[in-house]
TIKE-42734 format. One line per field, with one value per residue: z, x, y of N, C-alpha, C in turn. Coordinates in pm, 1 decimal, m for minus. Each point is the difference from the previous one (the first is absolute). Layout:
N
nz: Z, ...
nx: X, ...
ny: Y, ...
caz: Z, ...
cax: X, ...
cay: Y, ...
cz: Z, ...
cx: X, ...
cy: Y, ...
//
This chain:
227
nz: 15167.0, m109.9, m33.4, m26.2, 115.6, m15.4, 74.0, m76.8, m59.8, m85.6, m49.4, m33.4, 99.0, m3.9, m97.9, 21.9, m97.1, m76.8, 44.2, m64.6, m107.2, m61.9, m104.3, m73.5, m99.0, 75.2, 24.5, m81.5, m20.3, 125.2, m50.3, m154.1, 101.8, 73.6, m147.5, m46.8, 139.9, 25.8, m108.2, m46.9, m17.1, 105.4, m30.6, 11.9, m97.2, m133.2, 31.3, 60.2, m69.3, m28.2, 151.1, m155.2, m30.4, 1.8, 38.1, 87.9, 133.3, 29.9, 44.7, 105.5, 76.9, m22.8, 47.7, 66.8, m29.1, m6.2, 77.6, 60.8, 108.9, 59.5, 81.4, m2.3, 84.8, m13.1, 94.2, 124.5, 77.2, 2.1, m121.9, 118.6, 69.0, 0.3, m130.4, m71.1, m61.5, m40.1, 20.4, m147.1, m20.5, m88.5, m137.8, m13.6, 113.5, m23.5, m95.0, 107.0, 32.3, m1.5, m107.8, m29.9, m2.1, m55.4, 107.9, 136.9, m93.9, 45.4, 129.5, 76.8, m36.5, 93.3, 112.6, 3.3, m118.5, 105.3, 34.0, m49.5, m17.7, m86.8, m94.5, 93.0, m49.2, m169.2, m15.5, 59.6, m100.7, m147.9, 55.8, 18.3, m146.4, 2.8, 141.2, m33.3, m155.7, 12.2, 90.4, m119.1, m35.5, 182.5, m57.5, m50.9, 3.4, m24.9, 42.3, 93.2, m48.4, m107.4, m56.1, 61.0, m52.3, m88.8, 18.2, m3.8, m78.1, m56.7, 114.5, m21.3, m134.5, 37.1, 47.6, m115.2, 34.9, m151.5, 61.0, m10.7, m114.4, 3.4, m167.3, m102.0, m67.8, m63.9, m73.3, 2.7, 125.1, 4.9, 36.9, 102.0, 6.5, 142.4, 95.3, 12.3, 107.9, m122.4, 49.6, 141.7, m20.1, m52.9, 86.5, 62.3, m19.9, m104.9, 26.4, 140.7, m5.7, m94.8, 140.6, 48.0, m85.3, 37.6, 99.2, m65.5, m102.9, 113.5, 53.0, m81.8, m56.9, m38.9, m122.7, m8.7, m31.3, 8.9, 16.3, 153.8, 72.5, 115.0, 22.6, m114.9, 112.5, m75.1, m18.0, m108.6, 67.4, m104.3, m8.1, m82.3, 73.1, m103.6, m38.4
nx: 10712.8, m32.9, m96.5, 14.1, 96.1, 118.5, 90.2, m118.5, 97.8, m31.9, m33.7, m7.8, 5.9, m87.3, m73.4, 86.3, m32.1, 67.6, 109.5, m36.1, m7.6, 97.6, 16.2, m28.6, m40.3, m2.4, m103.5, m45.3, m17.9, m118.1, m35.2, m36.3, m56.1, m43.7, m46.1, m26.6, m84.6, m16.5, m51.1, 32.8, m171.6, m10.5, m81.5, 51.6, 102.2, m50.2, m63.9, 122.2, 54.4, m87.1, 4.7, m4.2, m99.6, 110.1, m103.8, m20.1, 43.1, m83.9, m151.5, 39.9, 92.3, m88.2, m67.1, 104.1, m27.4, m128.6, 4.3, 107.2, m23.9, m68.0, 80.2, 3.1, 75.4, 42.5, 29.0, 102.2, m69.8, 114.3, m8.7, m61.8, m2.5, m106.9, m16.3, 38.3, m66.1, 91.4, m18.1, 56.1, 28.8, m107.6, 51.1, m71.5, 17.2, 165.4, m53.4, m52.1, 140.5, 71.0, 107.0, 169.6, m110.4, m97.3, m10.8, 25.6, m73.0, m114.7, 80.5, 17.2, m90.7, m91.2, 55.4, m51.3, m109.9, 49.2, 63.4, m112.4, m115.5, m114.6, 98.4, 133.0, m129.6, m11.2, 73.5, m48.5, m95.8, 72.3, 67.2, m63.3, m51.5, 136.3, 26.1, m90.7, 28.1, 99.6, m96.2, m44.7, 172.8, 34.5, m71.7, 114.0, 39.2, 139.2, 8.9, m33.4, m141.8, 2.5, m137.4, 102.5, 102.0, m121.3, m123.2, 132.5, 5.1, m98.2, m10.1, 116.2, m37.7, m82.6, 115.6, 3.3, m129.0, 16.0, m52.8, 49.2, m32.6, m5.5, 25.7, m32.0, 62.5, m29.2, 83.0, m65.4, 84.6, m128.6, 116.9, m56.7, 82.2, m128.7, 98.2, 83.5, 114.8, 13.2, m124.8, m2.0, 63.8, m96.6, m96.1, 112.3, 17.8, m20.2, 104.8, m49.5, m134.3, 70.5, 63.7, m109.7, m37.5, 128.7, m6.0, m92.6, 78.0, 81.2, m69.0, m105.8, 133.0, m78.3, m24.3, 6.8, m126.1, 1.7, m143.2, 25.6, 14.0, m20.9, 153.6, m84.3, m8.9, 51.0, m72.2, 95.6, 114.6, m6.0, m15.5, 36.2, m40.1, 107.6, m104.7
ny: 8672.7, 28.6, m32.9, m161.0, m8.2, m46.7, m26.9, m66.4, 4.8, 115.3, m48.4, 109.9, 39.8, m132.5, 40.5, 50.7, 78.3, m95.9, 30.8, 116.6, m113.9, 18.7, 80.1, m62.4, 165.0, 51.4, m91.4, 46.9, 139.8, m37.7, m136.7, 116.8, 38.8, m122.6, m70.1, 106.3, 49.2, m149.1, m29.4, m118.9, m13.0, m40.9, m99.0, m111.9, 20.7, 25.2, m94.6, m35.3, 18.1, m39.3, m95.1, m142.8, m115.3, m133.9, m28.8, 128.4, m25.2, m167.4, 33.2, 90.6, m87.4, m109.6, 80.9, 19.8, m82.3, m23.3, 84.6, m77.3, 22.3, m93.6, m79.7, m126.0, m38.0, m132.0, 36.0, m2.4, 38.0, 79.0, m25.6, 51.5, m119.4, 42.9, m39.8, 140.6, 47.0, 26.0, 121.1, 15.1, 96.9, m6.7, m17.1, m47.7, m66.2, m58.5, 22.1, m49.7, m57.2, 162.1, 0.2, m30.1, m125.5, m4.9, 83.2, m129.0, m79.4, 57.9, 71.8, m104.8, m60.5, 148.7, m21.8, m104.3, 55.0, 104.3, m100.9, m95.3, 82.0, 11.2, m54.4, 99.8, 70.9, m9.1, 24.6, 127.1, 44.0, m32.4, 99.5, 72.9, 3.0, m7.5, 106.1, 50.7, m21.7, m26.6, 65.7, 45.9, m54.0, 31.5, 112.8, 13.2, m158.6, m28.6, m144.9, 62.5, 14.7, 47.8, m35.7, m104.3, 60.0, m2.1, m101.5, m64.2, 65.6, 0.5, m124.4, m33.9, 25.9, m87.9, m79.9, 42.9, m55.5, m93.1, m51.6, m47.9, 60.7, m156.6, 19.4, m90.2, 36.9, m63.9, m1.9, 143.0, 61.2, 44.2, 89.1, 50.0, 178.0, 28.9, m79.2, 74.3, m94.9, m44.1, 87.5, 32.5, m72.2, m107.0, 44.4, m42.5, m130.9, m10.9, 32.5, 51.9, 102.7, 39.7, 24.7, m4.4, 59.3, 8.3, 45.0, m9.2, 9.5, 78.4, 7.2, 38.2, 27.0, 168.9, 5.0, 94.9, 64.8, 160.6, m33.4, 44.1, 130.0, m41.5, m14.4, m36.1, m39.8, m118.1, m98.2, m78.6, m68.8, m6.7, m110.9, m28.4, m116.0, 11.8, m89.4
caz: m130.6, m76.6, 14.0, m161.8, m60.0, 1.1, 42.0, m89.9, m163.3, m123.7, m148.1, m60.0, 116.0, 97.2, m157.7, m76.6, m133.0, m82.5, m112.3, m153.5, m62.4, m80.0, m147.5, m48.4, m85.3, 95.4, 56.8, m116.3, m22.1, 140.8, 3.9, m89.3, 2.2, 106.2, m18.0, m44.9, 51.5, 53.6, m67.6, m23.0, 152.5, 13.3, m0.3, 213.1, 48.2, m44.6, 66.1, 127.8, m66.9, m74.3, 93.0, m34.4, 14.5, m97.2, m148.9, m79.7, m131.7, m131.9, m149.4, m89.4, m81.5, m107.7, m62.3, m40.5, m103.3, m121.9, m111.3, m50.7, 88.4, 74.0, m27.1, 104.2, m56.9, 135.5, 81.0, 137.2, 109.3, m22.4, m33.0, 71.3, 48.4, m78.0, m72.4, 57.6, m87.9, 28.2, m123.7, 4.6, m103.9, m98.8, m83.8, m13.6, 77.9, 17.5, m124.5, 30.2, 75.9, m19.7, m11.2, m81.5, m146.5, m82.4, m27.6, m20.2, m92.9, m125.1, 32.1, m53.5, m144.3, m110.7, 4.3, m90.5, m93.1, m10.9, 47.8, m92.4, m87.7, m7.1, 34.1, 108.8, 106.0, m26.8, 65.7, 149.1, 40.3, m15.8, 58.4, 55.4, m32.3, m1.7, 115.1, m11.3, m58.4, 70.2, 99.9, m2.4, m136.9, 67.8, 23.1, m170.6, m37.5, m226.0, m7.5, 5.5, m133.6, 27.7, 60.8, 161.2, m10.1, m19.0, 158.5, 124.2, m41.7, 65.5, 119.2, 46.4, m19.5, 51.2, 97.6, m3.3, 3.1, m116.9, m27.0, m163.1, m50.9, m94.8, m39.6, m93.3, m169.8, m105.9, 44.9, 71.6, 158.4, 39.9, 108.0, 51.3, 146.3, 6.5, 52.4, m30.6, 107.0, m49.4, m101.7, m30.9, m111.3, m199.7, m117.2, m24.8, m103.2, m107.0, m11.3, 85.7, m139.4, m80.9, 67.1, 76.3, m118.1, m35.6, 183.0, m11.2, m103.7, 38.4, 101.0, m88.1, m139.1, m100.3, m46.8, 73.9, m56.1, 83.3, m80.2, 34.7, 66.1, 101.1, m30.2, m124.7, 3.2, m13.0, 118.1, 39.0, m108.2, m84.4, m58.2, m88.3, m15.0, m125.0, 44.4
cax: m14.4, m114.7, m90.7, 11.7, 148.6, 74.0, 146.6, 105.1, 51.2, m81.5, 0.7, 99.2, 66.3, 78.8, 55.9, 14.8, 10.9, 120.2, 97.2, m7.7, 103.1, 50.4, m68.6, 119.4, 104.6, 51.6, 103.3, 120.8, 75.2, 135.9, 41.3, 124.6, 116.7, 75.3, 71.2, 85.4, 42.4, 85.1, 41.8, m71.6, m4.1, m99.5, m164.8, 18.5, 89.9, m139.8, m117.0, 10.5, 37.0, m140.4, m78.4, m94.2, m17.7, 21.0, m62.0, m6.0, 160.4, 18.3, m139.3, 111.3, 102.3, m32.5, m55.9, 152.8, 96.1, m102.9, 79.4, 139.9, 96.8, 109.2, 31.0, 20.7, 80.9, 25.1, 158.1, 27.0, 60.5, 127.2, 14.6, m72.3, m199.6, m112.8, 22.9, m82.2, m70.5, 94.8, m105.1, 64.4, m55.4, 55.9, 34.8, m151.6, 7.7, 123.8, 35.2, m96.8, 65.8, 63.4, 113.2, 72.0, 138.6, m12.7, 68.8, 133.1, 39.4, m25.7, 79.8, 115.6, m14.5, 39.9, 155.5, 76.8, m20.5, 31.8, 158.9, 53.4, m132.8, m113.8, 47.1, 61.0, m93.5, m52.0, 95.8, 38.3, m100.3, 51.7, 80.9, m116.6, m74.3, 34.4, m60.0, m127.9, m13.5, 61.7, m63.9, m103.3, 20.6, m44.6, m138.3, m42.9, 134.4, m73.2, m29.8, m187.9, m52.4, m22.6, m109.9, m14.6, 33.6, m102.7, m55.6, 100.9, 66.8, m159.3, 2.4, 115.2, m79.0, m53.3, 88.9, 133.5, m95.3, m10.3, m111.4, m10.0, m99.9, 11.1, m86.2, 43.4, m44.2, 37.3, 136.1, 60.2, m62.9, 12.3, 7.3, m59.3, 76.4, m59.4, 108.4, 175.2, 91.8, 129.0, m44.3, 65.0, 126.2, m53.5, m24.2, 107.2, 116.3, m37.1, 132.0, m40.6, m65.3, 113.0, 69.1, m98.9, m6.3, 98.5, m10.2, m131.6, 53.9, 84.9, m51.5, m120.6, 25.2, m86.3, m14.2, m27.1, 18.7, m55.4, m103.6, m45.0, 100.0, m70.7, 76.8, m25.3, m181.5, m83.3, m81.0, 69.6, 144.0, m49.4, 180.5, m59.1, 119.9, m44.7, m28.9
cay: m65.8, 37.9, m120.9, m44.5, 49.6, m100.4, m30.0, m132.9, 63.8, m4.5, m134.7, 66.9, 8.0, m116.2, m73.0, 99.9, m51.5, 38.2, 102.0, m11.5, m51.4, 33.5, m66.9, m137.3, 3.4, 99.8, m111.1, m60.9, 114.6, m8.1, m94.6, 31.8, 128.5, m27.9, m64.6, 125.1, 29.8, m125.5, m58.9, m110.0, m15.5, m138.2, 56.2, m13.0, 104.9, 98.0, 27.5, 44.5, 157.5, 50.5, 2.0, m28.7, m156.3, m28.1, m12.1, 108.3, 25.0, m20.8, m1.7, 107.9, m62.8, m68.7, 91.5, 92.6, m109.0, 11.3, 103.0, 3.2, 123.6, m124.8, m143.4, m58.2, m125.5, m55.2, 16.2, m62.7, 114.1, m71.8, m131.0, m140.8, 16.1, m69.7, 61.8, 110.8, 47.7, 159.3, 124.0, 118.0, 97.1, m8.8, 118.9, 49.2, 48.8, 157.6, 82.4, 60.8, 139.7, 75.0, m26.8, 146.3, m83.5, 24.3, 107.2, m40.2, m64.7, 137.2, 73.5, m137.4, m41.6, 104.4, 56.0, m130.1, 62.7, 85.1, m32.0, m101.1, m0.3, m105.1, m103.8, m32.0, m33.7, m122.2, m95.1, m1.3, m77.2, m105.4, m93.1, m21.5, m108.8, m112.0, m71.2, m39.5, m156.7, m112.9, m48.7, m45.3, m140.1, m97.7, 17.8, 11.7, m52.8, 38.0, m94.0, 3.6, 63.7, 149.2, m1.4, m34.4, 37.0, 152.1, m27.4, 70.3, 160.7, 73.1, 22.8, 76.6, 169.8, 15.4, 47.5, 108.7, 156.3, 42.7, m55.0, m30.7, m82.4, m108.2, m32.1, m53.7, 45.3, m81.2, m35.8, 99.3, 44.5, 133.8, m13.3, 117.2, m10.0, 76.5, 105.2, 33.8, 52.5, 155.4, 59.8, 108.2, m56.2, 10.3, 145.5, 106.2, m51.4, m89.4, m143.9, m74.4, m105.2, m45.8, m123.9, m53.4, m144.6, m76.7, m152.4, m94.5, m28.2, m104.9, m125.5, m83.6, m38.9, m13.3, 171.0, 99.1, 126.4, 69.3, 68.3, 106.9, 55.2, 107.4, 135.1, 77.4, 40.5, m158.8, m37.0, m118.0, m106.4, m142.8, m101.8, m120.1, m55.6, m57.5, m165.8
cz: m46.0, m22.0, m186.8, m0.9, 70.4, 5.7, m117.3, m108.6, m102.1, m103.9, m37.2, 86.8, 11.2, m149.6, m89.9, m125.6, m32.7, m48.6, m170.7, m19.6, m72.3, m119.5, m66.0, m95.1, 136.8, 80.3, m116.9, m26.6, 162.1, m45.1, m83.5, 78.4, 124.9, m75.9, m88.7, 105.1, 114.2, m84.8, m12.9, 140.2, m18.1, 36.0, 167.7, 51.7, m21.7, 98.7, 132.9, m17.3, m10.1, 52.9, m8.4, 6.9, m126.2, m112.3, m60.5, m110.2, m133.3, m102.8, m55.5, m96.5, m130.4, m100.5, m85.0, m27.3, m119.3, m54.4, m64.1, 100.7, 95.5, m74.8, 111.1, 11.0, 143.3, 95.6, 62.8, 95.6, 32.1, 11.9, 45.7, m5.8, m125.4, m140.0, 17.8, m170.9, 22.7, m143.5, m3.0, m134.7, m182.4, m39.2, m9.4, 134.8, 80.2, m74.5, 84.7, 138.0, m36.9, m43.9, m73.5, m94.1, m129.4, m68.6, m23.1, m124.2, m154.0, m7.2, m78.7, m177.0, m92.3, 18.5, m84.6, m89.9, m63.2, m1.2, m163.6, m87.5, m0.6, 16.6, 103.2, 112.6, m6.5, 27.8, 175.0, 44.8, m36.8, 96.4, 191.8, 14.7, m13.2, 108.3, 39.3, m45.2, 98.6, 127.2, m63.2, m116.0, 37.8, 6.3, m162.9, m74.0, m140.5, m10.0, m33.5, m97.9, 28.8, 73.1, 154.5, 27.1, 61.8, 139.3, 89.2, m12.0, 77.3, 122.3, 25.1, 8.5, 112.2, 149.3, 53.1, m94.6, m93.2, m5.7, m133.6, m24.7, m137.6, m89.0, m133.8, m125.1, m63.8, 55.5, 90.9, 104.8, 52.7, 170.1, 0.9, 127.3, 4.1, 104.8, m15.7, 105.9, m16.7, m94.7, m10.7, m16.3, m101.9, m4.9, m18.6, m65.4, m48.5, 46.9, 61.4, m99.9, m60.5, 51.5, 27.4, m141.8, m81.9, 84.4, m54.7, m107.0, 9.5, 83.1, m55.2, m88.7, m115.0, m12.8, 135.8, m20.6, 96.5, m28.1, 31.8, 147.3, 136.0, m16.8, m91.3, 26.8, 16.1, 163.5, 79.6, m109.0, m23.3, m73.4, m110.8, m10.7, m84.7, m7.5, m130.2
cx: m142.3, m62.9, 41.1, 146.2, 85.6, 127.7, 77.5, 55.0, m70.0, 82.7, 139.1, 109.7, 71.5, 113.5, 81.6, 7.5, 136.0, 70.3, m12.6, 141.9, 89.1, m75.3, 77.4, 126.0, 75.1, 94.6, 102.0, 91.8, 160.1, 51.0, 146.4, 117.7, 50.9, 108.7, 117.9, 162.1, 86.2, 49.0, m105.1, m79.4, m127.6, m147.6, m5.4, 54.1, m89.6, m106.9, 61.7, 11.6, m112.6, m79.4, m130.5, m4.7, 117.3, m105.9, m46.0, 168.0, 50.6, m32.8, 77.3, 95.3, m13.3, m66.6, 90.7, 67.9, m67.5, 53.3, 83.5, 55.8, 103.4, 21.7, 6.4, 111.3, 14.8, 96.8, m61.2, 85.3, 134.9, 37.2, m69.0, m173.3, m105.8, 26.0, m123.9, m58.6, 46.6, m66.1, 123.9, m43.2, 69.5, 60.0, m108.1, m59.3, 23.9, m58.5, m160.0, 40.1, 62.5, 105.6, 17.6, 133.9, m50.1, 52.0, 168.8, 68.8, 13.9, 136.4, 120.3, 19.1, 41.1, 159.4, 67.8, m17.7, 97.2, 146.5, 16.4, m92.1, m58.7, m9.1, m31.5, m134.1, m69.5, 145.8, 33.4, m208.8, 5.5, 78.9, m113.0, m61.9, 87.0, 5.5, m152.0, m3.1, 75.8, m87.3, m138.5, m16.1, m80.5, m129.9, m68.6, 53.8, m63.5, m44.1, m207.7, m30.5, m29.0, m89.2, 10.4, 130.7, 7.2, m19.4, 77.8, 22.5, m102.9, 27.8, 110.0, m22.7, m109.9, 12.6, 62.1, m111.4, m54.5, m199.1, m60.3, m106.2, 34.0, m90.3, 32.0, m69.9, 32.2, 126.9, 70.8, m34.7, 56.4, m5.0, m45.8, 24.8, m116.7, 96.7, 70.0, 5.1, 116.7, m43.8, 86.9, 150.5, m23.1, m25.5, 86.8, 96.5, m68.4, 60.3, m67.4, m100.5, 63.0, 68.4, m97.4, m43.8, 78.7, 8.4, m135.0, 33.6, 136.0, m48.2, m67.3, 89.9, m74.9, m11.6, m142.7, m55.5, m110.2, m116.3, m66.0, 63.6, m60.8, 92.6, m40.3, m148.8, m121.0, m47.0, 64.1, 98.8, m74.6, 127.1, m94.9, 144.7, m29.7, 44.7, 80.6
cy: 15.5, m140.0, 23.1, 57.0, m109.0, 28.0, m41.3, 76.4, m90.5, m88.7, 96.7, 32.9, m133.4, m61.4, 152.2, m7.6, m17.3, 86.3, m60.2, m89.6, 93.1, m35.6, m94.8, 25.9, 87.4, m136.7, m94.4, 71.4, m20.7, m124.2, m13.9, 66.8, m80.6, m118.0, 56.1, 29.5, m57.7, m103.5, m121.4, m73.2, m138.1, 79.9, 50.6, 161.5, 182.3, m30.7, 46.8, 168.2, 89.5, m7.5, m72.3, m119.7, m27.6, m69.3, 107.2, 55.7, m67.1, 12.8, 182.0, m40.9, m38.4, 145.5, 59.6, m98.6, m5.4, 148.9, 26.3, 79.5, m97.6, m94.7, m79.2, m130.6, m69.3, m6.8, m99.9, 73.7, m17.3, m126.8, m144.5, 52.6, m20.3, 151.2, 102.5, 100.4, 154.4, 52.4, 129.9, 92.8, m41.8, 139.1, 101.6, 56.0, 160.4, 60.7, 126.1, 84.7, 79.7, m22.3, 115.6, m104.4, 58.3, 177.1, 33.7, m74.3, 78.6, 68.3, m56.3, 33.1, 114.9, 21.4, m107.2, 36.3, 106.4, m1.9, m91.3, m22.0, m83.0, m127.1, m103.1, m62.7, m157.4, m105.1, m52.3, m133.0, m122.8, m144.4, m6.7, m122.3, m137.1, m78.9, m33.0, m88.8, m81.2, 5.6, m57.3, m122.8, m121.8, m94.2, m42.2, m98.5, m10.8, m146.3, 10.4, 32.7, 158.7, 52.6, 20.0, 101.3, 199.7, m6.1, 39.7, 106.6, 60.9, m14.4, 75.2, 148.7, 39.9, 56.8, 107.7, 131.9, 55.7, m38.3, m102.5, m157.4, m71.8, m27.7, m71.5, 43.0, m108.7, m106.6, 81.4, m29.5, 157.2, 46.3, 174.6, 8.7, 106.1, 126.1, 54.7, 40.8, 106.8, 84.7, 156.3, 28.8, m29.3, 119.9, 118.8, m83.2, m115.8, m146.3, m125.3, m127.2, m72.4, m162.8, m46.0, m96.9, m39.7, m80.2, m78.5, m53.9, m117.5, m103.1, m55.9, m78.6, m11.0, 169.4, 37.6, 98.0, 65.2, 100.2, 134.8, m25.1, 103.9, 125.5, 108.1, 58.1, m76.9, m32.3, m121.3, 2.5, m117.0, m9.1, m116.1, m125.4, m150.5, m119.0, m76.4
//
């Protein structure tokens, strides 16, 4: 042994440094795709997955709820035990994995087109929309004032991916969808638009009218709904 040399392992040796973390959108990006990919899961259930602290899984969570990509609601593990904070993917969400509906619906519509014409399409979305309304009357009863009314619509929209922003003109309230989940269906059939504000029209109980259009090029669907 050399004089000034030592047996003992070095600072670095006895403490190894850390494996690099994952980066956080990289860990948000696994967190989507595991709840994608099992279905609806508890904070408890991701951090074990991910290999991370649950308070790291939640400050993700909440992150991806602030976006609109999850949700969260309360269960109880079949049926018994201490209620549990279950996170599953919004519309908004999905809409950020791969699918082939929208190509599929396109397909649909033109053969419906083609068997019974134009028509036939705004009628088949029609009756669409009549199940939509009846899930969402609930939410809307004509008893409230309009005003509070609007409010629900927006969140509901909100839900279901449209992004939309509330705002009041005068007597008016202008609603601004900065999304479209069915864009690539509007921009191949008008109709869709079409039903889509006849459904804000029927639920609001109030004219309706439609000021600019993402399908056409526009930057947003703005709706003016008249007070």
């Amino acid at each position: 042994m050399t004089a000034g040399s030592s047996d003992a392992p070095s600072p670095s040796a006895a403490f190894p440094e850390p494996l690099p973390s994952a980066p956080p959108e990289r860990t948000k990006v696994r967190l989507l795709e595991l709840v994608q990919r099992h279905g609806p899961q508890t904070a408890q259930d991701l951090a074990a997955r991910l290999e991370v602290s649950v308070p790291a899984a939640r400050r993700h969570l909440g992150d991806l709820q602030e976006q609109g990509l999850l949700v969260s609601r309360t269960e109880r593990p079949g049926g018994r035990g201490r209620p549990q904070h279950v996170f599953s993917l919004t519309e908004r969400g999905e809409a950020g994995f791969p699918r082939s509906y929208s190509g599929l619906c396109v397909d649909v519509l033109r053969h419906v087109e083609d068997l019974f014409g134009q028509g036939a399409v705004l009628k088949v979305l029609d009756a669409r929309n009549v199940e939509i309304a009846l899930r969402m009357q609930a939410e809307l009863p004509e008893h409230l004032p309009l005003a509070e009314r609007v409010r629900r619509l927006a969140e509901l929209l909100a839900d279901m991916g449209f992004d939309p922003v509330l705002e009041q003109d005068g007597a008016d309230w202008c609603l601004t969808q900065r999304n479209c989940p069915n864009l690539a269906v509007a921009r191949q059939y008008s109709q869709l638009c079409d039903s889509e504000l006849n459904l804000y029209a029927e639920l609001l109980g109030t004219q309706v009218v439609r000021e600019t259009r993402i399908a056409c090029g526009q930057g947003a669907c703005r709706y003016r709904i008249v007070g």
